[in-house]
Each structure stands twice: as C-alpha cells, then as structure tokens.
N, C-alpha and C positions, 0 to 999 in steps of 0.2 A: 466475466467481470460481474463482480454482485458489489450492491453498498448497502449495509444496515442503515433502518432506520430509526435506532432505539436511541439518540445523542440528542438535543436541540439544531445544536448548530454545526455539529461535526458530525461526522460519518466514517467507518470502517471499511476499509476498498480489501476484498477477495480476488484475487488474480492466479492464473495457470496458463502458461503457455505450452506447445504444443515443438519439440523436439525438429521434426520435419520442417516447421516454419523458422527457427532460431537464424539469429542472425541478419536478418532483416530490417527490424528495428517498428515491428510492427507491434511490439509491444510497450517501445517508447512514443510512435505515434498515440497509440490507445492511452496510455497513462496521463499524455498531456491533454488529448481531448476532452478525457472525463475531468481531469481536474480544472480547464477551463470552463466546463459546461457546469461542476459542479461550485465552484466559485460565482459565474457569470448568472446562468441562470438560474439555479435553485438558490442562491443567497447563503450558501452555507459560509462559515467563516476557516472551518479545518478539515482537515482530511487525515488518516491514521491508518498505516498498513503495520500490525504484526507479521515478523518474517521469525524465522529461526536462525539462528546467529550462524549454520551455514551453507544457507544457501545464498551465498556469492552473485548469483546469476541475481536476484530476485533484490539482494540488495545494492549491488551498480544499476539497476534500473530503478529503484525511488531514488540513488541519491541524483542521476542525472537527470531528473526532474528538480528537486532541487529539494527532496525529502530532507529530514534532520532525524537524529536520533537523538530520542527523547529518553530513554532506560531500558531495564531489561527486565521481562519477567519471568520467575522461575517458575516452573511446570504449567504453563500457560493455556496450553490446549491440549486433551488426550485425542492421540490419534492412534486407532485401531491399539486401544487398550492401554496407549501407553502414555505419560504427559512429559510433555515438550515445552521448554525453556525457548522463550521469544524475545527479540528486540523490537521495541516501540518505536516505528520512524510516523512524521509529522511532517506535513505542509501545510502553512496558514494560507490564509487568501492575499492578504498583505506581505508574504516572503518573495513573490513574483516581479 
C-alpha cells in the first residue's frame, strides 16, 4: 500500500495483491483500514485509486468499499514502455 503526497487534501492509494493470498478478503480488510485511518486520523477529505478499465479484481474491491467512478483517462500511466488508459474511482470522507 503506498498514498502520494502531492494533493492538499486528497491522496492517490497504490495497491497489489499477492495471488496465494486472493480470496480472503484481506485486501478488503486493508482498503477500509486505510480509508478509515485516512479520513479519521490524517483529516484528509478524498481518496483516488486509478485502475485500468480491466482489471475486475481491483475494481470490485474499491467499489465494495464504496469507491465511485469519477472518469476515464486515456494513456494514463506507461508501464514498461507502454501507456495505459485508466479509470478514476473516488471516496470522499462524507460518502461513508
């Protein structure tokens, strides 16, 4: 789990799970901790994870957090040389 700190009051959540662990729901525990802790104690107002429109896995867990999708951006991040087309999902601190 990584969050940027380059926003005021929002922050970019980095997440990867680990294949052997899948299934468990140890990725939805982790998701609501941080966003509890990052609402409760750091005072942030929003939270913001870019996915790529298909990875499935990655988007049923922000939305059962209770992420929203916000837009979509085209060639978003290059990864190993190549750029990738993302969806912008959002959790306010007030959505909860």
């Amino acid at each position: 789990m990584s969050v940027s700190w380059s926003l005021p009051a929002a922050r970019r959540l980095g997440f990867y799970g680990m294949a052997a662990f899948a299934g468990r729901g140890l990725m939805t525990d982790m998701l609501r901790l941080t966003a509890a802790a990052a609402f409760t104690d750091i005072g942030l107002h929003r939270l913001e994870a870019n996915i790529q429109p298909g990875n499935v896995t990655s988007i049923a867990l922000v939305r059962r957090i209770g992420f929203r999708k916000e837009g979509f951006s085209p060639r978003y991040l290059r990864i190993e040389g190549v750029w990738h087309d993302h969806e912008r999902w959002a959790l306010l601190r007030d959505d909860g």
